[in-house]
VEXLO-568262 format. One record per residue (C-alpha): x, y, z; residue in one letter. Coordinates in steps of 0.25 Angstrom, whole numbers, padded with zeros to 4 digits, always signed. Layout:
// VEXLO-568262
XYZA/...
This chain:
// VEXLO-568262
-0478-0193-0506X/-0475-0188-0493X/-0478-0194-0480X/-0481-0184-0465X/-0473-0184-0454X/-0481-0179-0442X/-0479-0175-0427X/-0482-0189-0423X/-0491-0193-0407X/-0482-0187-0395X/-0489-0191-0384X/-0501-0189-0376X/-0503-0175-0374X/-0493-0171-0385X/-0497-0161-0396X/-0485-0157-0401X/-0469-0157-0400X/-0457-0149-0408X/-0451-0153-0420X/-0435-0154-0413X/-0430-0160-0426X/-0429-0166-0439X/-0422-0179-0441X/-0424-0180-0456X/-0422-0168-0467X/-0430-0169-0480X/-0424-0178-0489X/-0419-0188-0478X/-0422-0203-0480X/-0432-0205-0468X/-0436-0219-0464X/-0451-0225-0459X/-0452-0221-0444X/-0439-0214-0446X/-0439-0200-0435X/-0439-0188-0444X/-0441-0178-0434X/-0440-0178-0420X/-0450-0169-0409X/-0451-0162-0395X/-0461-0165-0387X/-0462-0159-0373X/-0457-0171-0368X/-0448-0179-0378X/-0443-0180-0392X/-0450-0190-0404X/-0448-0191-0416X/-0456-0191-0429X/-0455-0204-0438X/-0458-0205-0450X/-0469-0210-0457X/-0464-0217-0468X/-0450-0220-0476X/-0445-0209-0486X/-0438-0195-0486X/-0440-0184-0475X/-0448-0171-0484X/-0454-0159-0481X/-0452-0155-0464X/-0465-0147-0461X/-0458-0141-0447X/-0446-0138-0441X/-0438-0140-0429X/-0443-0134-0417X/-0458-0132-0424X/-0468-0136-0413X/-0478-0149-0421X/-0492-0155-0416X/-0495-0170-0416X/-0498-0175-0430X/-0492-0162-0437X/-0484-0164-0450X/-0469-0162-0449X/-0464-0167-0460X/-0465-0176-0472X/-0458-0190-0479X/-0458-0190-0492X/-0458-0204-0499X/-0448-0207-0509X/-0443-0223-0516X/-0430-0222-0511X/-0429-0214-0501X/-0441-0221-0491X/-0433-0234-0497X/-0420-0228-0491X/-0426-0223-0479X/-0433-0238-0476X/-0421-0246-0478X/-0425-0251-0492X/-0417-0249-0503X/-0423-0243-0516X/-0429-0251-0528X/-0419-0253-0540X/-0423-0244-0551X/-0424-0250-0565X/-0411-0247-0573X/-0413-0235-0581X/-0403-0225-0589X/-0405-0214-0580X/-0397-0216-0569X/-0406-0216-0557X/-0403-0209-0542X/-0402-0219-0529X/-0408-0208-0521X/-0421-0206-0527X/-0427-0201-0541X/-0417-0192-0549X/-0416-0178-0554X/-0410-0172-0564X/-0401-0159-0559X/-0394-0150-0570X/-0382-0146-0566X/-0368-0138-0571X/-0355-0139-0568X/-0345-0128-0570X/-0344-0126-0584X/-0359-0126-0584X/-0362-0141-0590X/-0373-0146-0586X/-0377-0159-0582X/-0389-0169-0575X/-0386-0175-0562X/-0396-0184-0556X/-0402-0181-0542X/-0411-0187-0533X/-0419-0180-0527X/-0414-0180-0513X/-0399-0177-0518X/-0406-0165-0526X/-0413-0158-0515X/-0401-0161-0505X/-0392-0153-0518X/-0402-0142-0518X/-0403-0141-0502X/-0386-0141-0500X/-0384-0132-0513X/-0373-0142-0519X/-0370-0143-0534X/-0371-0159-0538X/-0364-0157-0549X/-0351-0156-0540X/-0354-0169-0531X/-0350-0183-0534X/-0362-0192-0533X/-0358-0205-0527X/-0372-0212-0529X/-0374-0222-0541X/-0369-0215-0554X/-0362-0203-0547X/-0376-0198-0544X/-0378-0189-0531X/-0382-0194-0516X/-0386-0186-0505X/-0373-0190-0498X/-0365-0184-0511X/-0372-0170-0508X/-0371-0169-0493X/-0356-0174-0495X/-0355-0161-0507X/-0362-0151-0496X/-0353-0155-0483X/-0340-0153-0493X/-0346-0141-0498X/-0348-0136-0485X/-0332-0141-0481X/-0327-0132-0493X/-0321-0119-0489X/-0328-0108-0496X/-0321-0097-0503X/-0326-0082-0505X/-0325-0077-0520X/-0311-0071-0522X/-0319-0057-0524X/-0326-0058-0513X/-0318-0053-0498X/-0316-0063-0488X/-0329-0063-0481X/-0328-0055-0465X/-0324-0066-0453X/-0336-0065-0447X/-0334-0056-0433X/-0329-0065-0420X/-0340-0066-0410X/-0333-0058-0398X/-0328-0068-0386X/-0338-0067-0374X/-0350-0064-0383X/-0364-0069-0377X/-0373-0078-0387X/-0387-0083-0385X/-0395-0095-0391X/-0408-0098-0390X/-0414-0112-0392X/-0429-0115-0392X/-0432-0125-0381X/-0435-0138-0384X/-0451-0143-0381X/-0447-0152-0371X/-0438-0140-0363X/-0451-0133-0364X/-0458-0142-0359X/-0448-0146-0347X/-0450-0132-0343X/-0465-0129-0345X/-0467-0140-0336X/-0455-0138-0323X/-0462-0122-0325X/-0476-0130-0324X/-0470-0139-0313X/-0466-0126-0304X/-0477-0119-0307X/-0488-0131-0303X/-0482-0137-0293X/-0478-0133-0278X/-0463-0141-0279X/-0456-0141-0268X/-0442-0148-0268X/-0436-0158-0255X/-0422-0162-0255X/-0417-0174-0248X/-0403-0181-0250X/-0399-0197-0252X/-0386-0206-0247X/-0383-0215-0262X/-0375-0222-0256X/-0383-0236-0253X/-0391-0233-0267X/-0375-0230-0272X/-0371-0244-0266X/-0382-0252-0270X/-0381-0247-0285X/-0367-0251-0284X/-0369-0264-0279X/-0378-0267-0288X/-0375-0260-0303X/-0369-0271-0309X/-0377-0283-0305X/-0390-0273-0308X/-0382-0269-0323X/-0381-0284-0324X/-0395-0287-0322X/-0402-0277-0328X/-0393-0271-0338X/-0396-0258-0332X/-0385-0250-0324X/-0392-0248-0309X/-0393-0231-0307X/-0398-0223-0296X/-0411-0219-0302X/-0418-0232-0300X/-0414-0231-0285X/-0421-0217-0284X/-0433-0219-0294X/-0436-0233-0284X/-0435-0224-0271X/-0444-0212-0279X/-0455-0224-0280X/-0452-0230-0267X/-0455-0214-0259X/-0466-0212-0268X/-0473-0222-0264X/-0473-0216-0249X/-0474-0202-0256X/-0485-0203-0267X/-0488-0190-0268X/-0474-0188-0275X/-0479-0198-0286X/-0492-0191-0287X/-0496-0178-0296X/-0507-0167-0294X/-0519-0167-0304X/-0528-0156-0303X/-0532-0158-0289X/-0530-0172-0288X/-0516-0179-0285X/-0513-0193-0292X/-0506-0202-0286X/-0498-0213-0294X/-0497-0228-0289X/-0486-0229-0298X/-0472-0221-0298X/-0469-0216-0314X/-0455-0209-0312X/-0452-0199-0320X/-0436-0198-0323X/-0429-0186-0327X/-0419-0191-0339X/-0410-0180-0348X/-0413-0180-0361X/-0407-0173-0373X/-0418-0163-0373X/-0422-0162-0359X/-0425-0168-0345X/-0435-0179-0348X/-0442-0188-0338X/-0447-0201-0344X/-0455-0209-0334X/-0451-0223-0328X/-0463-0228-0326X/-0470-0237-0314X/-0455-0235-0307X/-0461-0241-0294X/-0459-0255-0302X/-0448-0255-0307X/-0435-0262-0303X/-0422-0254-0303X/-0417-0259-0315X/-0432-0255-0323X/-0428-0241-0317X/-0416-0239-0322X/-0419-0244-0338X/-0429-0237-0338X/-0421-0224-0334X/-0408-0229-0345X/-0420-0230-0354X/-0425-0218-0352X/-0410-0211-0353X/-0407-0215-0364X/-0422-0213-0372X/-0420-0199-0366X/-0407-0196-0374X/-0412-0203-0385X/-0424-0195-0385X/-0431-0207-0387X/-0442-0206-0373X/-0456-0205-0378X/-0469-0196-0371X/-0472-0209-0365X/-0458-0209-0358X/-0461-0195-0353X/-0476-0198-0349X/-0481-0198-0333X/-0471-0199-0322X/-0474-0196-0307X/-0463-0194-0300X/-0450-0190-0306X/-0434-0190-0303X/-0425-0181-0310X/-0410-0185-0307X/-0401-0172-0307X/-0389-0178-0301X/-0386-0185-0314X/-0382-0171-0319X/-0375-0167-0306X/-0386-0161-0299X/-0385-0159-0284X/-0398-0155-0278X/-0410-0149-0287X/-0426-0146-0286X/-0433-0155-0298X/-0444-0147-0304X/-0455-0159-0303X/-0462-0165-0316X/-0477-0162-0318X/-0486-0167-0315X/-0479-0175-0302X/-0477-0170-0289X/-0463-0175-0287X/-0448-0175-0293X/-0436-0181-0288X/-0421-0175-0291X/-0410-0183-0290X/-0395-0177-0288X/-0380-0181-0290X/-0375-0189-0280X/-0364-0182-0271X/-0355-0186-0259X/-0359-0179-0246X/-0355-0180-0232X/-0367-0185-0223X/-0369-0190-0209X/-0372-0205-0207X/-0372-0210-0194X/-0365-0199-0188X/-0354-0197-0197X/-0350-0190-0210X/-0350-0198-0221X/-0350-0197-0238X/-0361-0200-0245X/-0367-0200-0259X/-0379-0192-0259X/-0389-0187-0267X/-0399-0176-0267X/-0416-0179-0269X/-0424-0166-0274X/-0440-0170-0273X/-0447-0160-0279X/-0462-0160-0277X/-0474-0153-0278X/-0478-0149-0265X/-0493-0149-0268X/-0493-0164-0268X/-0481-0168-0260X/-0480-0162-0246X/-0464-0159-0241X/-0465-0171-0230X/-0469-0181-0243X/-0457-0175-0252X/-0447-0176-0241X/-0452-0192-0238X/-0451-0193-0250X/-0438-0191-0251X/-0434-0197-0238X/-0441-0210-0246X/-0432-0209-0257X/-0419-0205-0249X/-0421-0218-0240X/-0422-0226-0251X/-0411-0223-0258X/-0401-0223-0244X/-0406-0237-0242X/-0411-0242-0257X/-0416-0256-0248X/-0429-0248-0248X/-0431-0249-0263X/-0431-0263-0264X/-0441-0266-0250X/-0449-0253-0251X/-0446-0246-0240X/
């Protein structure tokens, strides 16, 4: 008896996703709840568990097939041994009997010949059997190492991969076969890989963004030292405490919420011919993935503490390259930062996320000369991008925006008396 496996709830306005890969074959032990599959949505990965305990059968579709919600993809087939295998549990004892019996599963009787053309009766499970048959090896030539020399699955994998080792040797009638011709040096190759759904997505939607919105991009440039100092000041005692190292995005993502509070429009979103403001700040943080850029949303960031910012972001880094974040993860945001100086950037014009008004780039921090107090001096600074959409947010309100932001971080006091 076989049991469906079916694309299983994505999310709210979700109706499909692509198959990325299979994480069980047929004929693998699978467990109850165990992933067997593993699908792109537009935003993130899940994977498909399964239903019940047993051995992974018939795969209906292939990798980078597109599925709907509640299709079936696949199915387990039940088996004694092998759901008691693939739940921990180890298989009943049979009763003694003078046919010797197969640990893996029921046996089969397979005729076989050796060289002189004897034949003789090997027993085979099932599973060994149709792995023999998929592989193309001769069990009469393999060493069984399971109970009275009978054949495992191990013993034929072990025969294919020395098979495979073996050199092989033309017929001595036959000419050596042609080297195969050297590809000239310099030659010019192309490759084309299908884009993944969440790239297709990231791009539908910045080509949605450009063409929607009126952005419009204000520059502005930061002094890190007293954010630099303070952080030095205070890493260890806050590591101590918290049990969380202290980073630099709390700082900004606490002086975003502080400037938008005298700039709402840049935590608000056009809808239809309305524009919603938030009483709340949900930032949306840009985190690098193995598939993509993805923004998971710290929620309520205007009140958190530093140390609840900078969990959340650990957690989110290390979900995201697990490729454990879920659709809830991904879900609202109204007001993002993307940091582009982890990777080096120095100055750049973020593309903002729909359907907010506003993003916030961050860039590498570099030494640069700069006048205080009437003499040159070095300092640590760092460039601010705010791209906006100029039907919501006028050019004065961006550029206070940033001025906000900018006097925060030159003198991070402000953060803690709201200034």
């Amino acid at each position: 008896m076989a049991t469906d496996v079916t694309v299983p709830t994505l999310g709210e306005s979700i109706t499909e996703a692509t198959l990325g890969q299979w994480l069980k074959q047929p004929g693998d032990a699978v467990k109850a709840d165990e992933p067997v599959a593993s699908l792109e949505t537009d935003k993130v990965a899940v994977e498909v568990p399964s239903p019940v305990a047993g051995t992974m059968g018939e795969q209906l579709v292939k990798e980078g097939d597109t599925v709907a919600v509640g299709a079936l993809i696949a199915r387990i087939e039940a088996g004694g041994d092998a759901a008691a295998a693939a739940s921990g549990q180890a298989p009943a004892p049979a009763p003694p009997s003078s046919t010797p019996v197969n640990p893996d599963g029921p046996g089969e009787n397979v005729e076989v010949r050796d060289e002189e053309g004897e034949g003789s009766a090997l027993t085979l499970s099932p599973s060994v059997r149709r792995l023999v048959l998929e592989l193309g090896v001769d069990p009469s030539r393999i060493r069984g190492t399971g109970k009275d020399g009978r054949l495992t699955k191990d013993d034929v994998l072990a025969a294919r991969d020395q098979k495979a080792a073996e050199p092989v040797s033309a017929p001595p009638s036959s000419p050596p076969p042609p080297s195969p011709a050297a590809a000239p040096s310099g030659a010019r190759r192309e490759e084309r890989v299908r884009m993944t759904r969440l790239r297709q997505t990231v791009a539908r939607r910045l080509k949605e963004a450009q063409n929607t919105a009126a952005m419009l991009t204000t520059f502005n440039d930061v002094d890190m030292t007293a954010v630099m100092e303070a952080r030095n000041r205070y890493k260890d005692l806050f590591e101590k405490k918290h049990q969380i190292r202290l980073g630099f995005m709390s700082f900004f993502v606490k002086a975003a919420v502080l400037a938008a509070k005298d700039v709402p429009a840049v935590n608000a979103y056009i809808e239809g011919d309305e524009i919603v403001y938030h009483d709340y700040v949900d930032v949306s943080v840009a985190v690098s993935a193995p598939n993509g850029l993805v923004v998971p949303v710290i929620r309520d960031a205007d009140t958190l503490s530093f140390a609840e910012i900078e969990k959340t972001i650990a957690d989110f880094g290390k979900r995201a390259k697990a490729g454990s974040l879920t659709m809830a993860d991904m879900t609202g945001g109204t007001f993002t930062i993307s940091n582009g100086g982890v990777f080096g950037s120095l100055i750049s014009t973020p593309i903002i996320n729909p359907p907010q008004s506003a993003v916030l780039g961050m860039h590498r921090i570099e030494e640069r000369p700069v006048v205080r107090d009437g003499q040159i001096v070095v300092r640590p600074m760092m460039y601010l991008a705010l791209s906006y959409d100029h039907r919501l947010v006028d050019g004065r309100e961006a550029v206070t925006f940033l001025v906000r932001m900018k006097e925060a971080i030159e003198d991070p006091t402000r953060l803690l008396i709201d200034l």
